[in-house]
C-alpha positions as CSV (number, residue, x, y, z in Angstrom):
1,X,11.7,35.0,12.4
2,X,9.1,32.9,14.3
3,X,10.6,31.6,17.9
4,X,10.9,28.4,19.0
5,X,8.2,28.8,21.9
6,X,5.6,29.9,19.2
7,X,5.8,26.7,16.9
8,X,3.4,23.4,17.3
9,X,4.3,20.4,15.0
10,X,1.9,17.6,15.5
11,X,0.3,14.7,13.1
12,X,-3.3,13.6,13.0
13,X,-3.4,9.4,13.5
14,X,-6.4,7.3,13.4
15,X,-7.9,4.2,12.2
16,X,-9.1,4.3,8.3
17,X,-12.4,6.2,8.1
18,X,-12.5,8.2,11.4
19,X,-12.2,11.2,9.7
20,X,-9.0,12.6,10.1
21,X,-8.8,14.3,6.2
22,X,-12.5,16.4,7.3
23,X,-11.7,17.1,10.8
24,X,-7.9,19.0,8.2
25,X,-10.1,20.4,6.3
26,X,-12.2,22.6,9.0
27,X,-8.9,22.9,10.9
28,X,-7.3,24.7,7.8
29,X,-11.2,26.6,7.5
30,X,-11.2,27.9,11.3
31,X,-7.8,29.5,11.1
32,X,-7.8,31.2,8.1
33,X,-5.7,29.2,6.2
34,X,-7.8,28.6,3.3
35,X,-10.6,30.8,2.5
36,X,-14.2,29.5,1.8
37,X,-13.9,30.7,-1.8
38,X,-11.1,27.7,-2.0
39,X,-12.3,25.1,0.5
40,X,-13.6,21.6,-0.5
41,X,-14.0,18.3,1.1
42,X,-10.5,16.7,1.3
43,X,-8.3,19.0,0.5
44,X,-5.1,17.6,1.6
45,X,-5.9,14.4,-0.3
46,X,-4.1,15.8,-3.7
47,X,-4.4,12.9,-5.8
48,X,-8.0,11.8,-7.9
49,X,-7.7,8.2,-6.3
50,X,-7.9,9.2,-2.8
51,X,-10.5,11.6,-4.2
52,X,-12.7,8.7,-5.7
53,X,-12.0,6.3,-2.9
54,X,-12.5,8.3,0.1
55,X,-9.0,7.4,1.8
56,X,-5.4,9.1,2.3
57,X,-2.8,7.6,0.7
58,X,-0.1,10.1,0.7
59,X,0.8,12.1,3.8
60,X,-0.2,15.7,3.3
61,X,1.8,19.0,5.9
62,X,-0.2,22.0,6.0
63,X,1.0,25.4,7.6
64,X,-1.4,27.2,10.1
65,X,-1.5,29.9,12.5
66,X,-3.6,30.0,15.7
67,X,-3.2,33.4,18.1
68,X,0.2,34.1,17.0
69,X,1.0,30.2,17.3
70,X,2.1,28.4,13.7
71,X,1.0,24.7,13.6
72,X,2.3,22.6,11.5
73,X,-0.1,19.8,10.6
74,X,0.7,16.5,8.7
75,X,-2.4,14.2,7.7
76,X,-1.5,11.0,7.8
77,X,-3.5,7.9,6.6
78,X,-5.2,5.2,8.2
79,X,-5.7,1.9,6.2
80,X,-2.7,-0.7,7.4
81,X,-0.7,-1.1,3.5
82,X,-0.2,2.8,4.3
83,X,1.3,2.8,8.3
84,X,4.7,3.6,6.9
85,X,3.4,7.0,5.8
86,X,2.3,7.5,9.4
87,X,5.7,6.1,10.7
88,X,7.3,8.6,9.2
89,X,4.9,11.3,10.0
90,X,5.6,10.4,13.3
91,X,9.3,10.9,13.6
92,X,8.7,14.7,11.9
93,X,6.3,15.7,15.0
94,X,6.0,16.7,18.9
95,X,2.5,15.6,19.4
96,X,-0.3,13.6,18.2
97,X,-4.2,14.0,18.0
98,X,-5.3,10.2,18.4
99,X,-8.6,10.8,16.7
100,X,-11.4,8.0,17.3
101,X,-15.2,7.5,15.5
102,X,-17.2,8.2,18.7
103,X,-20.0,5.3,16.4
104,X,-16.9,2.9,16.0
105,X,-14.8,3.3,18.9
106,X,-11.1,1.9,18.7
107,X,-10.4,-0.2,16.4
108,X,-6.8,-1.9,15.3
109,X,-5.0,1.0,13.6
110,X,-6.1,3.3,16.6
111,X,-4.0,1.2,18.3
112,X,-0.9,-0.1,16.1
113,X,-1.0,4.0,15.5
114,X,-0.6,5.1,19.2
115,X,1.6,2.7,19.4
116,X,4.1,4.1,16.8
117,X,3.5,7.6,18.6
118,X,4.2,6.1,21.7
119,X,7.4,4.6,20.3
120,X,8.8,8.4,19.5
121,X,7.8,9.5,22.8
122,X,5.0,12.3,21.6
123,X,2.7,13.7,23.6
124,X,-1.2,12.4,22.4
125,X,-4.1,14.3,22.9
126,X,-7.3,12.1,22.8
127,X,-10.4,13.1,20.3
128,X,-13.5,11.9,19.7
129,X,-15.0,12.6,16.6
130,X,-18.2,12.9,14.5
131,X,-20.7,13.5,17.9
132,X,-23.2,15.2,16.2
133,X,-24.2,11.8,14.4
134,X,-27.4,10.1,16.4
135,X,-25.3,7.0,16.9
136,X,-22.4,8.5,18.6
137,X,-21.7,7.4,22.5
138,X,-19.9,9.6,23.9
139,X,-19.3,8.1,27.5
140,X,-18.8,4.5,26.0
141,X,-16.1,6.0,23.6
142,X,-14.2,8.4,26.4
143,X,-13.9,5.1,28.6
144,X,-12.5,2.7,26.0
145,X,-9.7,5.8,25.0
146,X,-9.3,6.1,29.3
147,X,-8.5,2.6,29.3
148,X,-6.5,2.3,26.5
149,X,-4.6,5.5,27.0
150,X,-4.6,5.8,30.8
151,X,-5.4,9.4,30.9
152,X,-8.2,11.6,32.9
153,X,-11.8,11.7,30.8
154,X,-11.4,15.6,31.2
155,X,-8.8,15.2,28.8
156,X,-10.6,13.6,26.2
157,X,-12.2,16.4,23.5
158,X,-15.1,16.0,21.9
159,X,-15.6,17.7,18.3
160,X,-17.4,17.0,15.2
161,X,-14.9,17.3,11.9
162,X,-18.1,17.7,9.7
163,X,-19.9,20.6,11.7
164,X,-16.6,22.1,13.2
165,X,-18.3,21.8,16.7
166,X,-15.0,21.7,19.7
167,X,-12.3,22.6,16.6
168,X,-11.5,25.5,18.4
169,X,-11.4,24.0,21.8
170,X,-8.8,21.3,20.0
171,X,-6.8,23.6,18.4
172,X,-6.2,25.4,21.9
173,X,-5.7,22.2,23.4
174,X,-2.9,21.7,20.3
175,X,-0.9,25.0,21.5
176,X,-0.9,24.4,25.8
177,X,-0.1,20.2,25.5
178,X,2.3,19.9,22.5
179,X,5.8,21.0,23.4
180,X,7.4,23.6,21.3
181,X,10.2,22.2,19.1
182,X,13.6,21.4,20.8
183,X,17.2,22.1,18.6
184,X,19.7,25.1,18.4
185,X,19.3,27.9,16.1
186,X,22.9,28.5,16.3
187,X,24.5,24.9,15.0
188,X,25.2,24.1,11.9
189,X,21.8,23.3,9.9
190,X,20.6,20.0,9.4
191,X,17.1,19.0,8.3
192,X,15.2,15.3,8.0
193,X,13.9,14.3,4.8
194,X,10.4,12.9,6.0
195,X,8.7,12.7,2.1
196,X,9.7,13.9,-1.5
197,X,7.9,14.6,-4.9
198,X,9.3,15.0,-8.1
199,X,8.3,17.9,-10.4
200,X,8.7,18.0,-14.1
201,X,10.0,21.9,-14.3
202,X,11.7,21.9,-10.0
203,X,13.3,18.6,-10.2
204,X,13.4,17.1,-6.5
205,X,11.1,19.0,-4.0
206,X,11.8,17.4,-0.4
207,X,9.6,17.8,2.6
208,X,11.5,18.5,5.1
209,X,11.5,19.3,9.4
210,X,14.5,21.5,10.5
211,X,16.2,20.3,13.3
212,X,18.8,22.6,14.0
213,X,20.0,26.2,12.4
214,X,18.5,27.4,9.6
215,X,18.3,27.4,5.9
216,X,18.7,30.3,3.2
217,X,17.9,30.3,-0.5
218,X,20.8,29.8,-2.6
219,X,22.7,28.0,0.3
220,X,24.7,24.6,-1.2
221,X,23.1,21.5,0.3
222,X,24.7,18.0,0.8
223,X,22.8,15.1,1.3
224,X,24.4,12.9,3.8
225,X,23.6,9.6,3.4
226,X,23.9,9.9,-0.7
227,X,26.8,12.7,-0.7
228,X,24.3,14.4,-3.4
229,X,25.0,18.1,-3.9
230,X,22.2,20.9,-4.9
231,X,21.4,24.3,-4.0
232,X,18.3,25.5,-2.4
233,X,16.8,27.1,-5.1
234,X,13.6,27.4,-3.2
235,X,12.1,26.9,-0.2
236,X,9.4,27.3,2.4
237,X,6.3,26.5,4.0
238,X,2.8,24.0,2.4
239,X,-0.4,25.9,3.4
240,X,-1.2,23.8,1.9
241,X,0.1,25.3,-1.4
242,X,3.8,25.9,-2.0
243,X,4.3,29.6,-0.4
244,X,8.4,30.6,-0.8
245,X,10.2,31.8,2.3
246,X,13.3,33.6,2.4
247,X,14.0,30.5,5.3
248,X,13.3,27.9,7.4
249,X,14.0,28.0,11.0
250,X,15.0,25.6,13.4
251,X,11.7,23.7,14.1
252,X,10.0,24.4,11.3
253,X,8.2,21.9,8.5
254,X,8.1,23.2,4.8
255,X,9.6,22.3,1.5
256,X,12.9,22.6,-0.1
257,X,13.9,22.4,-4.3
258,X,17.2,21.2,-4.6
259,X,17.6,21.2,-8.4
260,X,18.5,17.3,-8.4
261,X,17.2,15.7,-11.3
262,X,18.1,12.5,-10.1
263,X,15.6,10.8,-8.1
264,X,17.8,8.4,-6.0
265,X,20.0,11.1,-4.7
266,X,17.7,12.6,-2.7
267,X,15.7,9.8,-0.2
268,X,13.7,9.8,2.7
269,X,15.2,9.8,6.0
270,X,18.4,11.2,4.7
271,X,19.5,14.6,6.4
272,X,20.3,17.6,4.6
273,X,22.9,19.6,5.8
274,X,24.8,22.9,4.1
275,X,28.2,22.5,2.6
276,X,31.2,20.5,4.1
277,X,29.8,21.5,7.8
278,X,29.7,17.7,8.6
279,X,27.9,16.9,11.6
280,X,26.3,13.4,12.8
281,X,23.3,12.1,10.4
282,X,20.3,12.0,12.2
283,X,18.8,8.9,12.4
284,X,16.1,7.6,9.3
285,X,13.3,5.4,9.8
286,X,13.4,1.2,10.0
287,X,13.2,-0.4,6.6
288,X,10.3,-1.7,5.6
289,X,9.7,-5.2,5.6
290,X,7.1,-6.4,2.1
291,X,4.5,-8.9,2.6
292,X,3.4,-9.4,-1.0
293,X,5.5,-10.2,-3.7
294,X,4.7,-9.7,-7.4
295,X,5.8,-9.1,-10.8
296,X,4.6,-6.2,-13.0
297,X,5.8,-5.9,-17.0
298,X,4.6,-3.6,-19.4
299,X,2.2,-5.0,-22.2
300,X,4.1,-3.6,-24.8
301,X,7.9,-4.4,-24.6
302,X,8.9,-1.3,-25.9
303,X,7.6,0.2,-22.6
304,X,10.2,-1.1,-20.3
305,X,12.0,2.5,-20.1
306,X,9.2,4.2,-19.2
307,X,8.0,1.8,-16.5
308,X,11.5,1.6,-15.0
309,X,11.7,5.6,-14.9
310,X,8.0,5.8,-13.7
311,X,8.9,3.4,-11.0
312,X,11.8,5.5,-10.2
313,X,9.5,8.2,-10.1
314,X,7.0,6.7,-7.6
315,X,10.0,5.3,-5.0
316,X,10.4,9.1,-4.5
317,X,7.0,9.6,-3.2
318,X,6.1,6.1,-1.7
319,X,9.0,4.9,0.2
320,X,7.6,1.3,1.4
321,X,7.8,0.2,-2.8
322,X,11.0,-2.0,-2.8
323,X,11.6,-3.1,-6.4
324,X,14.4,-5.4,-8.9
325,X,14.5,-5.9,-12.4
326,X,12.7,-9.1,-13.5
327,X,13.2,-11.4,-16.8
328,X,10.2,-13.8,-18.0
329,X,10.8,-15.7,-21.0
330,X,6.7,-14.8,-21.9
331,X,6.4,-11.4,-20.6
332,X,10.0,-9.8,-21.1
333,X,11.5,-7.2,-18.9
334,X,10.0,-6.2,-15.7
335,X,10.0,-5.8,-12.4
336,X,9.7,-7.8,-9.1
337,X,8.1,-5.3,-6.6
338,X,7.4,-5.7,-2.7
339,X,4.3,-4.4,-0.9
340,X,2.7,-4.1,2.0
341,X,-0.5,-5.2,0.7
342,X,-3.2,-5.9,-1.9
343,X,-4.7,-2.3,-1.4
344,X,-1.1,-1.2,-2.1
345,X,-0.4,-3.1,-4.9
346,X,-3.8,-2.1,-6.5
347,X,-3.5,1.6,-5.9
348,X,0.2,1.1,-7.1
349,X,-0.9,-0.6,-10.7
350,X,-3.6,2.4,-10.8
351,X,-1.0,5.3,-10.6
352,X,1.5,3.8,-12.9
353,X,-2.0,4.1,-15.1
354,X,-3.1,7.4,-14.4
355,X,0.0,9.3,-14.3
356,X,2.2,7.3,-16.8
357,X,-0.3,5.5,-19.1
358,X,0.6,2.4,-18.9
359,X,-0.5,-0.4,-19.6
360,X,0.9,-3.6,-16.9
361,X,0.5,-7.1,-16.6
362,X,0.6,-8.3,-12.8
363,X,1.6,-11.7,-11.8
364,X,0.3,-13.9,-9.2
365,X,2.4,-13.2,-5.8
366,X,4.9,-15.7,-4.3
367,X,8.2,-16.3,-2.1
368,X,11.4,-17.7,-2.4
369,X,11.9,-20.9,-2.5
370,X,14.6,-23.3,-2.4
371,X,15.0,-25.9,-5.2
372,X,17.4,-28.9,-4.5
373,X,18.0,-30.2,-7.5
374,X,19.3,-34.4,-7.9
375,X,23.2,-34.7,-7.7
376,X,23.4,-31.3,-6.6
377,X,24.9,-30.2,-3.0
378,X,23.2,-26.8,-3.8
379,X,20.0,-25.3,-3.8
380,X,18.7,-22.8,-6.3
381,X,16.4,-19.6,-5.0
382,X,13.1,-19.0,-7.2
383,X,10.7,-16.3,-7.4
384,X,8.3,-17.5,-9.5
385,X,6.9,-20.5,-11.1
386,X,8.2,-19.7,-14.5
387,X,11.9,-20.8,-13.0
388,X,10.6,-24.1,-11.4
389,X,13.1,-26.8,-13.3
390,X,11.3,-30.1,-14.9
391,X,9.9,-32.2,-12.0
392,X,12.0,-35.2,-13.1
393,X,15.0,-33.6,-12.2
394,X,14.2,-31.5,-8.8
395,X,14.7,-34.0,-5.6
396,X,12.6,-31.4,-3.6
397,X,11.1,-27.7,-2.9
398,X,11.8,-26.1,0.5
399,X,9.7,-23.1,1.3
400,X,9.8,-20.3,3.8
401,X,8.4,-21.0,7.1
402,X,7.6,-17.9,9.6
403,X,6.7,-17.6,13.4
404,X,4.2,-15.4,13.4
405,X,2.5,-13.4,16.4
406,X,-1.4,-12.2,16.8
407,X,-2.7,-10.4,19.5
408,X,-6.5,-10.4,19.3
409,X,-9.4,-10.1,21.5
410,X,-10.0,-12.7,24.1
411,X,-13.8,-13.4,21.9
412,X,-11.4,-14.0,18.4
413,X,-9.6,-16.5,19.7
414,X,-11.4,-19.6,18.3
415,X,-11.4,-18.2,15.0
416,X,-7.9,-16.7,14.9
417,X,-7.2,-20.2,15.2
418,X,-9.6,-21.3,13.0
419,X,-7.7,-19.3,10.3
420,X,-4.3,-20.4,10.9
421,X,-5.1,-23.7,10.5
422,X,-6.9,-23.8,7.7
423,X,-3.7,-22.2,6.5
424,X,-1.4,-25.0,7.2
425,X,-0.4,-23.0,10.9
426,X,0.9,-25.2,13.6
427,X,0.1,-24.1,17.5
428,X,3.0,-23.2,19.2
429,X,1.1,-21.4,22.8
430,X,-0.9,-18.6,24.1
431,X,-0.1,-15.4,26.3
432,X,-2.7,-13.4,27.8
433,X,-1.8,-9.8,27.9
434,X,-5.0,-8.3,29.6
435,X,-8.3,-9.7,30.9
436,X,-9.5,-9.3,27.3
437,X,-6.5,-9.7,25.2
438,X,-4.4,-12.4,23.8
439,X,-1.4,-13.1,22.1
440,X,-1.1,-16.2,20.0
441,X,2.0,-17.7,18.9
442,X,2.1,-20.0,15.8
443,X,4.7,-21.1,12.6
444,X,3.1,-21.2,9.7
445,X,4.3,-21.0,5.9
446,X,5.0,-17.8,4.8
447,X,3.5,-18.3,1.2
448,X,-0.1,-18.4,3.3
449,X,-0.1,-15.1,4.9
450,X,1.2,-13.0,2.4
451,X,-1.8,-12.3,0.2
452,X,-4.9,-12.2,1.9
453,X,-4.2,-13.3,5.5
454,X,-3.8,-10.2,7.2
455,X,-7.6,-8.6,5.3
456,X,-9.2,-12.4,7.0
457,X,-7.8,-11.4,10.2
458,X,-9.3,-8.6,10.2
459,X,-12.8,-9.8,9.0
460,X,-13.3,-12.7,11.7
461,X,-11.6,-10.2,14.4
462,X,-13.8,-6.9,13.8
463,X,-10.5,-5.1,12.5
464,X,-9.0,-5.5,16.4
465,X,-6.5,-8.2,15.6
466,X,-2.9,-7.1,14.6
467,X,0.3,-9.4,13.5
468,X,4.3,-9.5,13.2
469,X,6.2,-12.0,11.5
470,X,9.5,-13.3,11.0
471,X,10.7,-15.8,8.8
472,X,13.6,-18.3,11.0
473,X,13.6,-21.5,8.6
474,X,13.0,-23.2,5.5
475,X,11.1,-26.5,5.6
476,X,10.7,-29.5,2.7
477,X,6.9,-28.4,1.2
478,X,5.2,-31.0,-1.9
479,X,4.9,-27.6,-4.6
480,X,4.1,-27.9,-7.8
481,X,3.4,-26.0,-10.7
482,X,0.1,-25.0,-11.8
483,X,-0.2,-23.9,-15.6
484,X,-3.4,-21.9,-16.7
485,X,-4.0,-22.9,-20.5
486,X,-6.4,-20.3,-22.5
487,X,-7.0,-21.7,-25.6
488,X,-4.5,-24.5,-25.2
489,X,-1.6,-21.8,-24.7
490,X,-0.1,-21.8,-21.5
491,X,-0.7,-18.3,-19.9
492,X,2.7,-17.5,-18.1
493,X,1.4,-14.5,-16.0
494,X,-0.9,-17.3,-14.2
495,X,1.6,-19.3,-13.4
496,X,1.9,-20.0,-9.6
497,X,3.2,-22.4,-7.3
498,X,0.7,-24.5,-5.4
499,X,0.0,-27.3,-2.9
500,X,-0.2,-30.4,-4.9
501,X,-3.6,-30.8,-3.0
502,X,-4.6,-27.8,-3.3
503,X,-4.0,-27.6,-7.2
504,X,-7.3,-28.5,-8.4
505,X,-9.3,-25.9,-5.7
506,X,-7.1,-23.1,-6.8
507,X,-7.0,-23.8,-10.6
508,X,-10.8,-23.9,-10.6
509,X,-11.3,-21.0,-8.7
510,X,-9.1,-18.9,-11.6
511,X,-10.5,-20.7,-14.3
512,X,-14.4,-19.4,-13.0
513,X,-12.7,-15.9,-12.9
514,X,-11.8,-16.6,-16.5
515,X,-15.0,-17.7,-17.7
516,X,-16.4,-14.5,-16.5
517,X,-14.1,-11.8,-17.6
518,X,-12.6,-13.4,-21.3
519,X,-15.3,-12.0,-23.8
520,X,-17.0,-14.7,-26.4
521,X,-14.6,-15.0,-29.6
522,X,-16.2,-16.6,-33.2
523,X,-14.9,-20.0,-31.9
524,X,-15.1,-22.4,-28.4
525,X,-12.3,-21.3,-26.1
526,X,-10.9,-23.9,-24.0
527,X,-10.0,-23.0,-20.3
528,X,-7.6,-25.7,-18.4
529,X,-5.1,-25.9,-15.5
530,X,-2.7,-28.3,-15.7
531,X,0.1,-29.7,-13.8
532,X,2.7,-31.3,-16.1
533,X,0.6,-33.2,-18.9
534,X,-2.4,-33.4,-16.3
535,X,-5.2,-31.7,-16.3
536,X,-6.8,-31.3,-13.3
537,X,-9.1,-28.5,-13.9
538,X,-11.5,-27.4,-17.0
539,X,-13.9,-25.2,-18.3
540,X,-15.1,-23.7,-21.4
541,X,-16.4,-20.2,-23.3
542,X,-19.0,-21.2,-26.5
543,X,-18.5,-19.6,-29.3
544,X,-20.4,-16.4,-29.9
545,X,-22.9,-17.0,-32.6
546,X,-23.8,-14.9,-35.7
547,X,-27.1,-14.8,-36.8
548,X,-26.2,-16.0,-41.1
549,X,-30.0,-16.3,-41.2
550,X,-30.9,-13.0,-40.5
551,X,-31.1,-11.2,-44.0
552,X,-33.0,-14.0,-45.1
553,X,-36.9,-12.6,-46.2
554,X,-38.8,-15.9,-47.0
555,X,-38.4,-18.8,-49.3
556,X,-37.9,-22.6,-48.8
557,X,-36.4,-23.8,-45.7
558,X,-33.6,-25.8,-46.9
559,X,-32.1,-22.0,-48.0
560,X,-32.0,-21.6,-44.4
561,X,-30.2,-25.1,-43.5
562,X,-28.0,-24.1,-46.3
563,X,-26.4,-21.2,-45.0
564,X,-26.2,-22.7,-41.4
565,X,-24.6,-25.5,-42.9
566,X,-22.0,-23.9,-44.4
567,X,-21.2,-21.4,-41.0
568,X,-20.7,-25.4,-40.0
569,X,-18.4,-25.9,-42.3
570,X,-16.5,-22.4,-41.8
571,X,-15.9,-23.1,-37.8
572,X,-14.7,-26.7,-38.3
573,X,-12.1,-25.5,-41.1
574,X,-11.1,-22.6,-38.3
575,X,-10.8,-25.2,-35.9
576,X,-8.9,-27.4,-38.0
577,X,-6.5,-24.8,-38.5
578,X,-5.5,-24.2,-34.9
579,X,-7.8,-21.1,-33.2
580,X,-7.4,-17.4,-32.5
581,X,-5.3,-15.8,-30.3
582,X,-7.7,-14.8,-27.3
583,X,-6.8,-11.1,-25.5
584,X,-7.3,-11.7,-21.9
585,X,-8.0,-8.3,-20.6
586,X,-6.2,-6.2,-17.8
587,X,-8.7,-6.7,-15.1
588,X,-9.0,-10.5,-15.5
589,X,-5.2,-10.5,-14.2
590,X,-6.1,-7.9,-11.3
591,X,-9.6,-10.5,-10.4
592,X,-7.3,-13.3,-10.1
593,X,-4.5,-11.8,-8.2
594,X,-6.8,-11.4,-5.3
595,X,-7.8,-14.3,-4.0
């Protein structure tokens, strides 16, 4: 039994690229945890894509001991569609290490991060990393964390995660600031469910922290919030591998297989308790609110099952997907899925890929809107522009209008500003926070941030601005709908709701990702978006020619006009009688998604 007072929980939070997975990895090296024979670069980061990519996805515990002190670690990630994974990190922990790019400095999610560790009240211990590179400034960097933090520069380490320079020094630090775990060993047990996996042969594994008493194998667990019943058929700690335990303590982070086989039963931020003890629930994490909106439906229609169970599958282990079953008359069953983000929609449509093989089509992203239609008192709600009724009969569109809050830099402010109204904003004031920081107020429609807003932010701010939104009215907006013909057949999956004068701007911009990405067929493909009967965009792919001359050795020249004639005659017959059917491929629909 490992006491209380010998037990360090603690999460690793930092902005994308700071190196929090390297500075895991010689954490997990120094203490023994994982032997050089088994050590590579990113070892917490399980899946290929975070592999390829170079970012976490997925937060990752690991198990450790440090002079007769176990640390539990949980790696957390860093890009913005992913802070929910480090919300939840958060609420599992005593302490943080705030780790900053001694080259970068702080940068947004340095400080939306501390701010969700400030939130739960944990105790942050200040790191700079990667000083061994030639660019790194050391007394520049300890000043910006002073001022941001309001802590002495003797507390601020210094260590390199590449050359494992300080790690030591840290991981003493780790055991004298982070307080031991508080809960009693003696009440009944009850545990929060911080992340889950499903596993083809163990069912339902949850990741667990153990907040009071303590859990045995074969012990009956109920879920609270679900009223699931298992038994622990296994449990214990990630080091990072599964290793079994005969139980986990009060305190303690590790894993528990419930034998559920159903997915929904067992979610995050539910507690697990033993038997009918009962006992108050502890309390889960904030839902997550979606900025981007799209549908995905399988390719094939007889793949509807297996996308519904795969997205089943992937709620478990990504708790920010919200999802509902979607009909289109063109693409059949499907789903309408919320995300944080274009990042997390992409690396969403690559898992269902990689670990389901399948093959999706993604629609363009959109809100609600409100439809009123003539001689009706009520409005109808659409999700897409396939439900837009015939123009003649709507007497007008209302869409979604947010007020929206960005604090930014004091420099930023002329092109935060810039940015919202070039995106239909309108000015509402500005507060000034600090000498060098601003918040600025504005409503804006909520169809123009939730795309690509936030990643333009970003770009004109250096990555320091941050926003929060709330939508608090619907207002009367001239939307139409913008058809993208291919061949002269409507395309439905392009379909969107636009600005009427925006339509032609927009359909020409998909209609040049088109041209680029549809190979050459044997005849002229015609490329158009259209509003109604109009056309107010064109473009077209030539037909890909064969060479019927090529066999040809010698002889008159008329043999040669004679062949060419008749390939004449061939493509006007096929054009006569209506052309092909044109496969637009996969990544065409991922290319115009993002905008």
């Amino acid at each position: 039994m490992v006491p209380q007072a010998r037990i360090r929980n603690f999460c690793i939070i930092a902005h994308i690229d700071h190196g929090k997975s390297t500075l895991s990895d010689r954490l997990l090296e120094i203490t023994g945890t994982v032997d050089s024979r088994h050590m590579k670069a990113q070892l917490l980061d399980s899946m290929d894509i975070e592999r390829e990519r170079g970012i976490t996805i997925k937060l990752a515990p690991a198990r450790m001991v440090w002079k007769d002190i176990t640390l539990n670690l949980i790696d957390t990630p860093g890009h913005i569609d992913f802070n929910y994974e480090v919300s939840r990190s958060l609420a599992a922990v005593d302490g943080a290490v705030l780790l900053v790019d001694a080259t970068q400095g702080v940068q947004a999610q340095t400080i939306a991060n501390l701010y969700l560790a400030m939130e739960e009240n944990l105790e942050i211990i200040p790191v700079l990393n990667k000083i061994d590179l030639p660019a790194a400034d050391v007394p520049r960097r300890t000043a910006e964390l002073v001022k941001l933090i309001g802590c002495d520069p003797a507390n601020v380490l210094c260590v390199s995660g590449k050359t494992g320079e300080g790690v030591k020094e840290l991981l003493d630090a780790i055991v004298e600031r982070i307080p031991c775990p508080e809960g009693d060993e003696n009440a009944p047990p009850r545990a929060l469910i911080f992340d889950s996996a499903y596993d083809d042969y163990k069912g339902v594994v949850a990741y667990v922290r153990v907040i009071d008493g303590t859990f045995k194998k074969r012990d009956r667990l109920r879920m609270m919030a679900t009223d699931a019943e298992g038994e622990v058929l296994e449990l214990g700690a990630l080091t990072p591998k599964m290793s079994p335990l005969d139980e986990l303590e009060t305190g303690q982070i590790g894993y528990m297989v419930s034998g559920l086989k159903d997915i929904r039963a067992c979610r995050v931020g539910d507690t697990v308790t033993v038997g009918n003890i009962g006992g108050v629930p502890l309390e889960g994490y904030r839902e997550v609110k979606p900025m981007v909106y799209a549908g995905i439906f399988p390719a094939g229609g007889d793949d509807y099952s297996a996308l519904r169970e795969a997205m089943e599958r992937l709620k478990l282990n990504d708790s920010a997907l919200v999802y509902e079953p979607e009909h289109s008359p063109a693409l059949g069953y499907g789903f309408r899925c919320g995300f944080l983000g274009m990042l997390h929609l992409e690396i969403l449509k690559e898992r269902l890929d990689r670990e389901f093989n399948l093959d999706l089509v993604v629609t363009l992203p959109s809100v609600a809107y409100h439809v009123f239609q003539n001689g009706k008192p009520d409005f109808m709600v659409i999700k897409s522009a396939l439900d837009l009724p015939d123009p003649s009969f709507v007497d007008r569109v209302e869409e979604p209008w947010a007020r929206i809050d960005i604090i930014t830099r004091v420099e930023d402010i002329g092109g935060v500003m810039g940015l919202c109204q070039d995106r239909r904003g309108i000015y509402v004031n500005t507060e000034y926070l600090s000498d060098n920081r601003a918040v600025l107020h504005y409503e804006i429609p909520l169809s123009a941030i939730i795309v690509d807003f936030n990643d333009k932010l970003k770009s004109i701010s250096a990555g320091y601005a941050s926003m929060g939104y709330e939508v608090f009215t619907y207002r009367t907006a001239d939307v139409v709908k913008l058809d993208i013909l291919v061949a002269e057949d409507a395309v439905d999956a392009f379909a969107t709701l636009v600005y009427r004068d925006e339509a032609e701007r927009v359909g020409r911009r998909v209609l040049d990702v088109l041209k680029d990405e549809i190979p050459k067929m044997q005849f002229v493909i015609k490329l158009q978006a259209a509003i109604g009967g109009k056309v107010v965009a064109s473009e077209r792919i030539s037909a890909m020619r064969k060479d019927v001359t090529g066999d040809l050795y010698g002889g008159d020249v008329t043999r040669k006009m004679k062949l060419l004639e008749k390939q004449k005659k061939g493509k006007k017959k096929m054009m006569a009688m209506g052309v092909g059917k044109v496969n637009i491929p996969s990544e065409a629909y991922m290319k115009v998604l993002k905008r």
